[in-house]
C-alpha positions in Angstrom: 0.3 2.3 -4.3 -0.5 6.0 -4.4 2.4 6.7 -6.7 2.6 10.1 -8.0 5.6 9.8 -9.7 6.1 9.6 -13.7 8.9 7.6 -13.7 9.4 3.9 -12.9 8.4 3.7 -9.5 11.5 1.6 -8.7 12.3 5.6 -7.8 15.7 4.8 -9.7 17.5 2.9 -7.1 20.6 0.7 -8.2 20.3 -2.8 -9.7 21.0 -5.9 -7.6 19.8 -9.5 -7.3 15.9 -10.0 -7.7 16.1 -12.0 -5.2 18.4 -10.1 -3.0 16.6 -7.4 -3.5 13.0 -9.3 -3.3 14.1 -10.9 0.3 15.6 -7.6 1.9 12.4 -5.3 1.0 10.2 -7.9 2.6 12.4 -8.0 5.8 12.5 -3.9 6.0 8.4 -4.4 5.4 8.2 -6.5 8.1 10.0 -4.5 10.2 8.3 -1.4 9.4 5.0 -2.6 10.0 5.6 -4.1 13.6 7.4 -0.9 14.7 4.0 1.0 13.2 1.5 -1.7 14.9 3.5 -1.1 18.3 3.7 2.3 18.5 -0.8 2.3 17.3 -1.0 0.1 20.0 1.2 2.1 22.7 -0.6 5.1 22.1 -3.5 3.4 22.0 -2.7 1.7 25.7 -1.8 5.2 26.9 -5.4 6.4 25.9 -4.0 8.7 22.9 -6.2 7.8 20.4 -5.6 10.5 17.6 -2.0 9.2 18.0 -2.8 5.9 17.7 -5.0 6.2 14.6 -2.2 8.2 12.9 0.4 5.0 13.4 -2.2 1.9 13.2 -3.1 3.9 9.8 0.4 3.6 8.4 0.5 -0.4 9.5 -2.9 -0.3 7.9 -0.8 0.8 4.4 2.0 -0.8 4.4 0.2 -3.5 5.3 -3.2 -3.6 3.1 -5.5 -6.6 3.7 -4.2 -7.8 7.0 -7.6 -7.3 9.5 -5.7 -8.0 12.3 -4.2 -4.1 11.7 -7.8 -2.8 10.3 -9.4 -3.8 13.6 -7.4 -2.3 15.9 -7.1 1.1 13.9 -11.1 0.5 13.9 -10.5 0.1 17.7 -8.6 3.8 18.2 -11.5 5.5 16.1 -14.1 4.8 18.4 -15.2 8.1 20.0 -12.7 9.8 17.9 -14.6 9.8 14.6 -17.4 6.7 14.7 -18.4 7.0 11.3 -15.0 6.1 10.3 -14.7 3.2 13.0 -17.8 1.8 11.9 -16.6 1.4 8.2 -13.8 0.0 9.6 -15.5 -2.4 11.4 -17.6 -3.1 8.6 -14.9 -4.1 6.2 -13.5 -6.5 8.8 -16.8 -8.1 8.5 -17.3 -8.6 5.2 -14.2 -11.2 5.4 -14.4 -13.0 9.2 -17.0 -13.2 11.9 -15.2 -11.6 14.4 -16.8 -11.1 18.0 -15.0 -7.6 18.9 -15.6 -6.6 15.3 -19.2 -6.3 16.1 -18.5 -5.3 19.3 -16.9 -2.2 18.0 -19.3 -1.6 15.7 -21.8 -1.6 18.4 -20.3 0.8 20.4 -19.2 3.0 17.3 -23.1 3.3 16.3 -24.6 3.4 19.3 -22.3 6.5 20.2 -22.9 8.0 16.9 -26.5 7.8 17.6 -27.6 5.0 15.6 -29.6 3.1 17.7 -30.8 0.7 15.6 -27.8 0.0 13.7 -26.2 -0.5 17.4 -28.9 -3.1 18.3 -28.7 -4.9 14.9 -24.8 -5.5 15.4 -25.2 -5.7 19.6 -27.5 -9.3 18.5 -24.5 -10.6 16.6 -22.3 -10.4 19.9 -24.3 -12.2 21.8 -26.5 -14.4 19.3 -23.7 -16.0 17.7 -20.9 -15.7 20.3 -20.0 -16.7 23.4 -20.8 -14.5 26.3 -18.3 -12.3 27.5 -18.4 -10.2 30.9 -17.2 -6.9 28.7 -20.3 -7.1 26.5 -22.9 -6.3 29.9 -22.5 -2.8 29.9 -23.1 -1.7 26.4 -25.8 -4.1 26.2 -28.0 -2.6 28.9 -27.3 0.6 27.7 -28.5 -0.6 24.3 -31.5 -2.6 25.7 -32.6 0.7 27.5 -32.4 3.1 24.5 -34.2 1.0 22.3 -37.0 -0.3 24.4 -35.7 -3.9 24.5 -36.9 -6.2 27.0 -33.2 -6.9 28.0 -30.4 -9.2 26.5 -29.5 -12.5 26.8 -26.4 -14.2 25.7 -25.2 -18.3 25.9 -21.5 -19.1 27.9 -19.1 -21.5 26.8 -19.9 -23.9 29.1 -24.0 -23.8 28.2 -25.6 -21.1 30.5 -27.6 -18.6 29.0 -27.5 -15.8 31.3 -31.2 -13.3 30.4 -30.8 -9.9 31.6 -34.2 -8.3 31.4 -34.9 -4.5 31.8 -37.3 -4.3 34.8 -38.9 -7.3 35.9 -40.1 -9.4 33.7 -40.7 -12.9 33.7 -38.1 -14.8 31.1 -39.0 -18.5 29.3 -36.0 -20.1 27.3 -36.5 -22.7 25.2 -34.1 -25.0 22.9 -35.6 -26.1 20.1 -38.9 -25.2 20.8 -38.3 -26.9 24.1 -38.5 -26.0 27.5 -35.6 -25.2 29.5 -34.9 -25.6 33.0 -33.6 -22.3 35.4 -31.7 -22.2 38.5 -31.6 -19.0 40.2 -28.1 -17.0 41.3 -28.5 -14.6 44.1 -25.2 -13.9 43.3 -25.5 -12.7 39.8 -28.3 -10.3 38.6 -30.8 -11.7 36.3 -31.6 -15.7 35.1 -29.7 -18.3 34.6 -30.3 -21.5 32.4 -28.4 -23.9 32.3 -28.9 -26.5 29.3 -28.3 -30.3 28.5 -24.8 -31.6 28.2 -25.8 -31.9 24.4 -26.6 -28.5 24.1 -24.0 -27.9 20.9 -25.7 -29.9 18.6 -29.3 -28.0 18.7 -30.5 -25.7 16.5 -31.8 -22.5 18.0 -32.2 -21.2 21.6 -35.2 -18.3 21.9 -35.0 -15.9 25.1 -38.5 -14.5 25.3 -40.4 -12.0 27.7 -43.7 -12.3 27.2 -43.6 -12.3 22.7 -41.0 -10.1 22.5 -37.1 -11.6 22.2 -34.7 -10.5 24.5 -31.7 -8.7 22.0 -29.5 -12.2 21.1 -32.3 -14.6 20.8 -33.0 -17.2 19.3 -29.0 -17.8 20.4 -27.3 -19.9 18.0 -25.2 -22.9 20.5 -23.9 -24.9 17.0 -22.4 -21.8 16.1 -21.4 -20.7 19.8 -20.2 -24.8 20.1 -18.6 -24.9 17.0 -14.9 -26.5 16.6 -12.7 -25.5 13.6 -9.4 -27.8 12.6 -7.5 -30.2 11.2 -5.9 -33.0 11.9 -3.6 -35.6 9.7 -1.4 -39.3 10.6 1.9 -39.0 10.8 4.8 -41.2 12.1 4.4 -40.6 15.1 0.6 -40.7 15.6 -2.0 -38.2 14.6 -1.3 -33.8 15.1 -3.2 -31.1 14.0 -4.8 -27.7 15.1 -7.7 -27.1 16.7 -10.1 -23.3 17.9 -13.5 -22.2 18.9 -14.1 -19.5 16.5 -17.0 -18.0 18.5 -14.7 -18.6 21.9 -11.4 -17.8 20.6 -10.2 -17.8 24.6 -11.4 -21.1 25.4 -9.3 -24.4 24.5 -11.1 -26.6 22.2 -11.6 -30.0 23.6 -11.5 -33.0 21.2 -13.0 -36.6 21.3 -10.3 -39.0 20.0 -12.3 -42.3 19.1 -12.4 -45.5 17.4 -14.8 -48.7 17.9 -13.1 -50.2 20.6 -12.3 -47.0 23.1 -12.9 -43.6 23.1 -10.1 -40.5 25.0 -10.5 -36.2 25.3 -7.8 -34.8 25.2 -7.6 -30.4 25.2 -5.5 -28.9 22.4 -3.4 -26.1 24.2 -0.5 -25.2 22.5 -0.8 -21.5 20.7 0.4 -21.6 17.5 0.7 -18.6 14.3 1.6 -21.1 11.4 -1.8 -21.4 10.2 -3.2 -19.5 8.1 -6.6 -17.6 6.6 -8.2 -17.6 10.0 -8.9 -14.0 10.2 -8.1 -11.4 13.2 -7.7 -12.7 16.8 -8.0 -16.5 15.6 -5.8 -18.6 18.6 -5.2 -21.4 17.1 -3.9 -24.7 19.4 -1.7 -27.7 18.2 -2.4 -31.0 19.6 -0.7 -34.5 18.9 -1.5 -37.7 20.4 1.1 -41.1 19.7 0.0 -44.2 18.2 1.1 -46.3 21.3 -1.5 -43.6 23.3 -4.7 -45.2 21.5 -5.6 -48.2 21.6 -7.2 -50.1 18.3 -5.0 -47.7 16.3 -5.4 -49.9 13.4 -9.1 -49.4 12.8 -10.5 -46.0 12.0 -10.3 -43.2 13.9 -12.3 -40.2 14.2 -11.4 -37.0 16.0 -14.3 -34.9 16.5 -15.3 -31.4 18.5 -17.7 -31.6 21.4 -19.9 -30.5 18.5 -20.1 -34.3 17.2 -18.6 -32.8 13.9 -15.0 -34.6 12.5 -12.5 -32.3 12.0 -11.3 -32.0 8.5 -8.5 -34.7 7.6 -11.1 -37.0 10.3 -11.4 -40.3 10.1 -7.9 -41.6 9.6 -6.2 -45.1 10.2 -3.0 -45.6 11.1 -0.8 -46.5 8.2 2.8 -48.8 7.9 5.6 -46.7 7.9 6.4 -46.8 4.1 3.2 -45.3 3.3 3.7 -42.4 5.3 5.7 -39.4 3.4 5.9 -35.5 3.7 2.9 -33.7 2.5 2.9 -33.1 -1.2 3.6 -30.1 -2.3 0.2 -28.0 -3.9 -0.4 -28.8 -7.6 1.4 -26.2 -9.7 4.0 -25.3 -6.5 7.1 -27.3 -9.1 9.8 -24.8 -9.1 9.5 -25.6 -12.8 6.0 -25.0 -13.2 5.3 -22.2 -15.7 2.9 -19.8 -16.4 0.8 -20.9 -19.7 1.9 -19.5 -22.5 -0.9 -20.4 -25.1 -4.5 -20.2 -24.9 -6.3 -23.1 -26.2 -7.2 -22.4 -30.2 -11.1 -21.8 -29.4 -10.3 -18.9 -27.2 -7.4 -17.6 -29.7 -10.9 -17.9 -32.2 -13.3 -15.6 -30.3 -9.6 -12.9 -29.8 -10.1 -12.9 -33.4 -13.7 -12.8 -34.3 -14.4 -9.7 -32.0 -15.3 -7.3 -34.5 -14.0 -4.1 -32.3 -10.8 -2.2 -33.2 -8.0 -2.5 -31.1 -5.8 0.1 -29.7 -2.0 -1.5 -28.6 -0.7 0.7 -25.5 3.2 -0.8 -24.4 4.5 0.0 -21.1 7.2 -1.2 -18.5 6.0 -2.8 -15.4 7.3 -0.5 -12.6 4.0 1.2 -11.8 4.2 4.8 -11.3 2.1 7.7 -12.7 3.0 5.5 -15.7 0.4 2.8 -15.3 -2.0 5.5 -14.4 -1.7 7.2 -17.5 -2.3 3.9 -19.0 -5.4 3.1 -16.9 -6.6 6.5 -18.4 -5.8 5.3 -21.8 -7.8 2.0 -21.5 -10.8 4.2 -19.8 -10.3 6.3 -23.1 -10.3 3.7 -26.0 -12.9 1.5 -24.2 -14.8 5.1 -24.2 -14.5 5.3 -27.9 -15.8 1.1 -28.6 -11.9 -0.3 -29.0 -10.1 -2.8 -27.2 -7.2 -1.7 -25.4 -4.3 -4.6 -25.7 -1.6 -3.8 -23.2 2.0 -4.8 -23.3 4.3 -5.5 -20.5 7.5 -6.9 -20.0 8.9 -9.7 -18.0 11.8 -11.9 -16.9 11.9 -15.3 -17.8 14.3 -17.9 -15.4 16.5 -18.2 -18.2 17.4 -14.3 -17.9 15.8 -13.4 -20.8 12.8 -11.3 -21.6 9.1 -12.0 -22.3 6.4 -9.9 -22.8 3.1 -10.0 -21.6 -0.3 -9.6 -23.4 -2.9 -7.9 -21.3 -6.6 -8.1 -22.5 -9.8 -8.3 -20.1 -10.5 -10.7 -22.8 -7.3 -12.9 -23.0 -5.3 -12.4 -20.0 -2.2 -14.1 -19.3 -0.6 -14.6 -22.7 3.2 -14.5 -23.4 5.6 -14.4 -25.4 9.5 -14.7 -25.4 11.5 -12.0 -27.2 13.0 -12.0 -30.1 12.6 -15.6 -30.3 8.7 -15.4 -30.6 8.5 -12.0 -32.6 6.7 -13.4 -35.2 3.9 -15.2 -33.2 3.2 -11.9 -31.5 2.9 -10.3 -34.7 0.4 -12.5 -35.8 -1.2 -12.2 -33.0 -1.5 -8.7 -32.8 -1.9 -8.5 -36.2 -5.2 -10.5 -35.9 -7.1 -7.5 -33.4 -7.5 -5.4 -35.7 -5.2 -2.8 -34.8 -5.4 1.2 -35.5 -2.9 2.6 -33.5 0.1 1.8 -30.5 1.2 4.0 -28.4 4.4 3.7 -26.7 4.6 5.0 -23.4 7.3 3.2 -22.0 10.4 0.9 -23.4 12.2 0.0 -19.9 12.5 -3.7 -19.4 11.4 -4.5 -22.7 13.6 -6.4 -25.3 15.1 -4.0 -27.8 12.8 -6.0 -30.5 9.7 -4.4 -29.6 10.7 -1.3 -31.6 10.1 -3.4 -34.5 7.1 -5.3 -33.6 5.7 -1.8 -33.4 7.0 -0.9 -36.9 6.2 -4.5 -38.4 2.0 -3.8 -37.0 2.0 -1.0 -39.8 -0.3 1.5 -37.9 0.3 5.1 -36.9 2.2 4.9 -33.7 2.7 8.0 -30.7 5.3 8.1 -28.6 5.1 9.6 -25.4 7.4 11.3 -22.9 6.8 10.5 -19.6 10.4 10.7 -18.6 14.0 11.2 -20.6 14.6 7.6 -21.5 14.8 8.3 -24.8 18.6 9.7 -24.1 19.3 9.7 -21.1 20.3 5.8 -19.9 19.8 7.0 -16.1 16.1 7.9 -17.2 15.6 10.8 -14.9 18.6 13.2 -15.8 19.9 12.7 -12.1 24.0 12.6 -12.0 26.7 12.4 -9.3 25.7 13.5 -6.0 22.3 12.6 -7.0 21.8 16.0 -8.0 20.3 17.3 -11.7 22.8 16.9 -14.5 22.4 19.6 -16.4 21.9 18.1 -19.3 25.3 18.3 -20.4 27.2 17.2 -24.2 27.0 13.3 -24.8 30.8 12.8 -23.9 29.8 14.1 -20.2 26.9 11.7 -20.6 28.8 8.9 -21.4 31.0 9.4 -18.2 28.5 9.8 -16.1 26.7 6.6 -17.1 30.5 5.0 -17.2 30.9 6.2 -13.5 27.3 5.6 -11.8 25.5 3.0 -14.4 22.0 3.0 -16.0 18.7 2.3 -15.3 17.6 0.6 -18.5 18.5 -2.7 -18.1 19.9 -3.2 -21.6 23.9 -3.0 -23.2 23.1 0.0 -24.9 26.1 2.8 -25.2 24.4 6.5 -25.2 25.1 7.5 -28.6 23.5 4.0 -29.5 20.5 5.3 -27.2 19.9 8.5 -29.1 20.7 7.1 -32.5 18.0 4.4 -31.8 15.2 7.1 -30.3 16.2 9.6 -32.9 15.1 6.5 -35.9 12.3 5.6 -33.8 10.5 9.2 -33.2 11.0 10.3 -36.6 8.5 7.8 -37.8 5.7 8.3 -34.9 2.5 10.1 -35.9 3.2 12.1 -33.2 5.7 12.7 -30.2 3.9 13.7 -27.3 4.6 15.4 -24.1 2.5 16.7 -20.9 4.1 20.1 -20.9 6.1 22.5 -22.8 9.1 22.3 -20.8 9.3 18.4 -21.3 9.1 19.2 -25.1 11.9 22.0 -25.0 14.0 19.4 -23.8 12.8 16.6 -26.0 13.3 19.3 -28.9 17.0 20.0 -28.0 17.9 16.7 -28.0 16.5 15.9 -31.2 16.7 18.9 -32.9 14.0 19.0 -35.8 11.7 16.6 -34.1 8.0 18.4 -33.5 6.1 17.9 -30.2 3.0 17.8 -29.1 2.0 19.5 -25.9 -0.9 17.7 -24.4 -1.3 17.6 -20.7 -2.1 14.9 -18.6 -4.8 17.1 -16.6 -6.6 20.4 -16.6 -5.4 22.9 -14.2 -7.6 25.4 -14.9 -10.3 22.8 -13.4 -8.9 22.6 -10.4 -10.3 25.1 -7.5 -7.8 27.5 -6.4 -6.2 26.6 -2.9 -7.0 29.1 -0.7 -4.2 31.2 1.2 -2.0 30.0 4.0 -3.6 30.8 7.1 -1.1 32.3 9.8 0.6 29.9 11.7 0.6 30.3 15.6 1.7 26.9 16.2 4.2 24.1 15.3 4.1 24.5 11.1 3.7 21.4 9.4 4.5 20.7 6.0 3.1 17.8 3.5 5.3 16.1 1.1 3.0 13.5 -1.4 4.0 10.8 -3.6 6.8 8.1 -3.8 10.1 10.1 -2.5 13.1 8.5 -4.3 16.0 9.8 -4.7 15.0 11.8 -7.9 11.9 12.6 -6.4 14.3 14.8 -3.7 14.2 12.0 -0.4 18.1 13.8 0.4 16.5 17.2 0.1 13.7 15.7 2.6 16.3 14.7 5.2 18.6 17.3 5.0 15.6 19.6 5.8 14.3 17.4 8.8 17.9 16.8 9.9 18.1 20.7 10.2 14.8 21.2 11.7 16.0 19.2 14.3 19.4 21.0 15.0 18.4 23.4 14.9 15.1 23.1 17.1 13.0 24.6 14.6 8.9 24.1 15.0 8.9 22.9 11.5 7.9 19.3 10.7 6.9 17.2 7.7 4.3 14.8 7.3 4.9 12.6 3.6 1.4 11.4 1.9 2.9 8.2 0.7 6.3 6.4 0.6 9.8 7.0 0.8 12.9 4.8 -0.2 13.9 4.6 4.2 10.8 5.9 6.1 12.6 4.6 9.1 16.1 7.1 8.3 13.5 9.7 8.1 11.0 9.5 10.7 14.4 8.7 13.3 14.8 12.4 12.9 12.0 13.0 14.7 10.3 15.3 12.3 9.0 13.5 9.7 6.1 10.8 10.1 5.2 8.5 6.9 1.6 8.0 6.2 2.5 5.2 4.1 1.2 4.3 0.5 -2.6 5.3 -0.9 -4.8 4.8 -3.7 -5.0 7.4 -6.0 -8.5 8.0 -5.2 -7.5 8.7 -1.5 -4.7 11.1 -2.5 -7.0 14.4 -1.8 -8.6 13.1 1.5 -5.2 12.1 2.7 -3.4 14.9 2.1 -6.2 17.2 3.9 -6.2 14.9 6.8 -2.5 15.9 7.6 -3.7 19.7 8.1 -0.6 20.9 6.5 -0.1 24.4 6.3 1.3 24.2 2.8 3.2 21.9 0.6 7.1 21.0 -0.5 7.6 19.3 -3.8 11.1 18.3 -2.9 11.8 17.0 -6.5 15.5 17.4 -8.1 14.4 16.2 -11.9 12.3 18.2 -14.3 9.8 16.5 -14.1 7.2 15.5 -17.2 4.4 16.7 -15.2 3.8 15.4 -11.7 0.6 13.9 -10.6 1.5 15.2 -6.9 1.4 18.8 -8.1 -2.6 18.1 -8.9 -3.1 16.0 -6.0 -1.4 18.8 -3.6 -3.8 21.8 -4.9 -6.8 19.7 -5.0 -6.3 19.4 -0.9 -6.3 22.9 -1.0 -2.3 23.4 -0.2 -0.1 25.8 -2.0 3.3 24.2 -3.0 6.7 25.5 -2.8 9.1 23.6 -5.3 12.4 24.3 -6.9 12.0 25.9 -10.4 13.0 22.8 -12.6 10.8 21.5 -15.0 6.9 20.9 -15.3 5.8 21.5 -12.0 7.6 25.4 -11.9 6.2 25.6 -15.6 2.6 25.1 -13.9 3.6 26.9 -10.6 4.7 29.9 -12.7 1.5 29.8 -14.9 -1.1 29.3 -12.0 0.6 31.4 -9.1 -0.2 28.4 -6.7 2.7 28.3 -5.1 6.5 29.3 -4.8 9.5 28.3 -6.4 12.6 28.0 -4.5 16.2 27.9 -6.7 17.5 24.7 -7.5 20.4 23.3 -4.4 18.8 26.2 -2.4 20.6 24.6 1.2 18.1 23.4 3.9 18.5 25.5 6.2 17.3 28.1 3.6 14.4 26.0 2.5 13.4 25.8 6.6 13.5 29.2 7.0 11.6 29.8 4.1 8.8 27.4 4.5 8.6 28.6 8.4 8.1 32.4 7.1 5.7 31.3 4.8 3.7 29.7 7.0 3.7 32.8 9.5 2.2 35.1 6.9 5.5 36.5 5.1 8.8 35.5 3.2 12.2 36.7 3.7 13.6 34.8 0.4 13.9 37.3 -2.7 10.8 36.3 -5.3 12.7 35.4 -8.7 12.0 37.5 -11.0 10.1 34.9 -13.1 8.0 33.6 -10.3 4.4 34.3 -10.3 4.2 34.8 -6.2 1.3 35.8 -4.3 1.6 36.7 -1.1 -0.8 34.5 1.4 -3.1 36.8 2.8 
């Protein structure tokens, strides 16, 4: 996910049943998606394509992997932007053979000019699938631009239909073979039809003169082939059955044993299986014992193909031998992951002769786990091995950790109880130093094991864990604390609970942090105003400033160009409640009311995308890699960008990824990003609990050229040219 945030990217919601929680978020997934994939497909039906892009894209993230989604968005970029359609297409591809997949990419590079490419994937539709009457027209077109002597293509039920450019004599031949023609007045071009056993040959060449017709040699095992599965069962024998090169076409099977032999046609759509790519239309068939006769010698159930299914040949069997699948091997609810590597590989941990850096972290994601990706990329850099700690849950309710290592993955460990076999372990890398980046989640004992390694240890500040139990400094009304005296502390975490997952009081907190910083090498934070607060917490303690990025390196974003239109604004990140999703609403809430021409695109996630986008002026892109951030951001054509955050934050990889798209960002002037904003003059700062309807107004002026909201005094504002 393209979180930005750098704080857990739970984005500090309350506590609840894993499971509870686990089962609802996959429901409000689900639901999310289909309402995305029918409004892509809508749009798509109505011939808005730009519209349709822009809500297939956001199935495409919410839903990553699933082709079925990636196709149609491929679908809605075709004459839109081709060059993005036919790496669409292409990534489809690369995981199923799917006929309208190289269909689209036909069309995608034959109207981006690519003639040959358009050819190359045109010969996959028709060599290795069965005809279809929407392939003619972009073949002749094809044929014609590349000098071909025509195309040819091979029907379901063994025709190969030759459509030559001009008039040219055609000779088809199956398996080196010839084949016989019978002419169609009714039809343009040749038709051929083949022997009943056509499926089981090799090769079928369409020539004029030497020169093959686009689709020859035709492939009729492939075009013939039957995919399935089939298993005995009380009743008699079930399975599934498809043409994957004739998706459309009802398979029809060959039930036999020695003494008689039955078809029957599997018709019955069915979703329940599995790994079959986009468009597969799988059919269910079942046939009783008492329908085949000789049930008790071996049958086979094969495709017109000749091939068994898989599960084929199968024998009836007495009734007590017939049970309910097995479950998969490891699928025990009691199976558990392994928690010991065999000695030898415990050996070679040990005998590598590099020195080891120990980075420990929760496991909520975040801009967390990127800072520790940068960390690995950094030690590796320098010849260590970077040995990452996470934690976990065990069944029991208690707490494990997990060693990560590209060279011993998987290994864990079950705190405090097995403290000291993860000292020895770690002991035996050859550490040098730990950094602690994150505690949450982790058992309270990992302080120690840190201590126990005897190596200089940093401690970094990527949020206000260290005493604040509600991480984030975010009190009632979900608004900024304040950062008030511990006995206000105490009753706010009393009132609206913490975030740490641990029974620790705040004064225990502090007492505990204030121990454990003293004896770090170093206590480091992205930016001064995170070390101010660090500071005043524990007075006495010395920070380090070093920033997570450079932002002199980053190109200046250029002014805001007038606005004569509707003004749209770009959120990025993971918008949690900290991260200002209220402040979000509120402002599309009044937008709406209001009938301001203001709305608000967000590069990422929310907490409800639904609540929001129900407003009717906010759309969710949905979550990115961080490597997309820039490109996404730009594609929204924003006119500038809202950082709607409530907490000071630590730093905010959003801010970056915001002025590396070249948008100017207007945020309230709380921590590190108004420290930058300030510093850089990219941007605007906006008081803390400034109402929405102020914020509106403001972001609409801005837009237009001007502001009516009084500059603070220690705002570095330039006014957009």
């Amino acid at each position: 996910m393209g979180c930005t945030d750098n704080s857990p990217a739970s984005t500090l919601m309350p506590a609840s049943s894993p499971m509870n929680v686990e089962t609802s978020e996959r429901a409000r997934q689900t639901r999310l998606v289909q309402n995305a994939v029918a409004r892509g497909q809508a749009a798509l039906a109505a011939g808005a394509r730009i519209e349709a892009s822009r809500w297939l894209d956001r199935a495409r993230r919410l839903a990553p992997g699933n082709d079925t989604i990636t196709l149609l968005l491929a679908s809605a970029a075709i004459g839109v932007d081709n060059e993005r359609a036919t790496s669409l297409f292409t990534e489809v591809l690369a995981a199923a053979d799917v006929c309208d997949a190289w269909l689209g990419l036909a069309t995608a590079r034959f109207l981006a000019g690519d003639l040959s490419g358009a050819r190359s994937a045109l010969h996959q539709v028709l060599g290795r699938h069965a005809l279809r009457a929407d392939v003619a027209t972009l073949a002749d077109q094809v044929a014609r631009a590349t000098g071909a002597p025509g195309w040819c293509g091979l029907t379901s039920d063994g025709v190969v239909i030759a459509q030559p450019v001009g008039q040219r004599e055609i000779d088809v031949r199956i398996d080196g073979r010839p084949s016989f023609s019978r002419d169609d007045p009714a039809r343009p071009g040749h038709e051929f039809l083949l022997p009943s056993t056509w499926r089981r040959s090799r090769r079928v060449t369409v020539v004029s003169g030497k020169q093959h017709l686009i689709g020859s040699p035709l492939s009729p095992g492939r075009i013939g082939r039957i995919d399935g599965f089939v298993e005995a069962w009380e009743n008699g024998i079930r399975g599934w059955a498809w043409c994957p090169a004739d998706p459309d076409t009802d398979p029809t099977l060959t039930i036999g044993t020695s003494r008689a032999r039955k078809e029957i046609i599997a018709t019955e759509p069915t979703s329940s299986v599995p790994g079959l790519g986009p468009l597969a239309r799988p059919r269910l068939f079942s046939v009783p014992w008492a329908d085949l006769r000789g049930h008790n010698a071996t049958i086979h159930v094969r495709g017109r193909d000749g091939r068994d299914l898989p599960g084929s040949p199968l024998a009836r069997l007495p009734r007590d031998e017939i049970a309910t699948p097995k479950a998969r091997t490891g699928s025990r609810p009691d199976a558990r992951p392994q928690r010991r590597r065999p000695a030898a590989g415990q050996e070679r941990w040990r005998t590598d002769a590099r020195e080891a850096a120990i980075l420990v972290t929760h496991d909520d994601g975040g801009g967390v786990e990127r800072r520790i990706e940068a960390a690995i990329a950094f030690h590796q850099a320098r010849g260590r091995r970077a040995v990452v700690l996470r934690p976990g849950k065990l069944p029991n309710g208690g707490t494990e950790v997990r060693v990560d290592s590209p060279s011993f993955p998987n290994l864990r460990f079950e705190l405090p109880r097995e403290q000291p076999a993860l000292l020895r372990l770690l002991r035996g890398v050859k550490p040098v130093e730990v950094e602690l980046h994150h505690f949450l989640n982790h058992d309270p004992s990992v302080f120690q094991v840190i201590r126990d390694l005897g190596v200089p240890y940093d401690a970094h500040t990527h949020d206000y864990a260290w005493f604040c139990p509600r991480i984030a400094l975010v009190g009632r009304h979900d608004r900024y604390c304040g950062e008030p005296e511990q006995a206000a502390c105490e009753a706010c975490v009393a009132d609206l609970g913490s975030y740490l997952h641990e029974d620790i009081t705040v004064p225990a907190l502090r007492d505990r942090s204030r121990e454990f910083l003293c004896g770090a090498r170093r206590v480091i934070a992205p930016s001064q105003d995170a070390a101010d607060r660090m500071a005043r917490h524990f007075p006495g303690l010395p920070v380090t400033v070093i920033p997570h990025e450079d932002d002199d390196a980053v190109a200046e974003p250029p002014p805001i160009l007038r606005v004569d239109g509707p003004v749209r604004i770009c959120v990025a990140g993971a918008i949690g409640l900290h991260k200002g999703f209220h402040v979000l609403l509120d402002c599309a809430l009044d937008a709406s009311k209001r009938g301001l021409d203001l709305t608000f695109v967000v590069a990422g996630t929310t907490i409800d995308d639904q609540r929001l986008m129900d407003t009717g002026r906010v759309f969710v892109t949905g979550p990115y890699k961080p490597s997309e951030a820039v490109a996404l951001i730009r594609a929204q054509r924003a006119a500038l960008a809202l950082l709607p955050s409530i907490w000071p934050e630590t730093w905010c990889l959003g801010l970056t990824e915001l002025w590396r798209a070249g948008l100017l960002v207007a945020a309230f002037d709380i921590g590190a990003p108004a420290e930058r904003i300030r510093r850089t003059g990219r941007g605007f700062l906006l008081p803390l609990g400034l109402p929405a309807s102020a914020i509106n107004d403001t972001l609409s002026l801005l837009a237009t050229g001007r502001s009516l909201l009084p500059i603070r005094g220690s705002s570095a504002y330039k006014a957009p040219g």
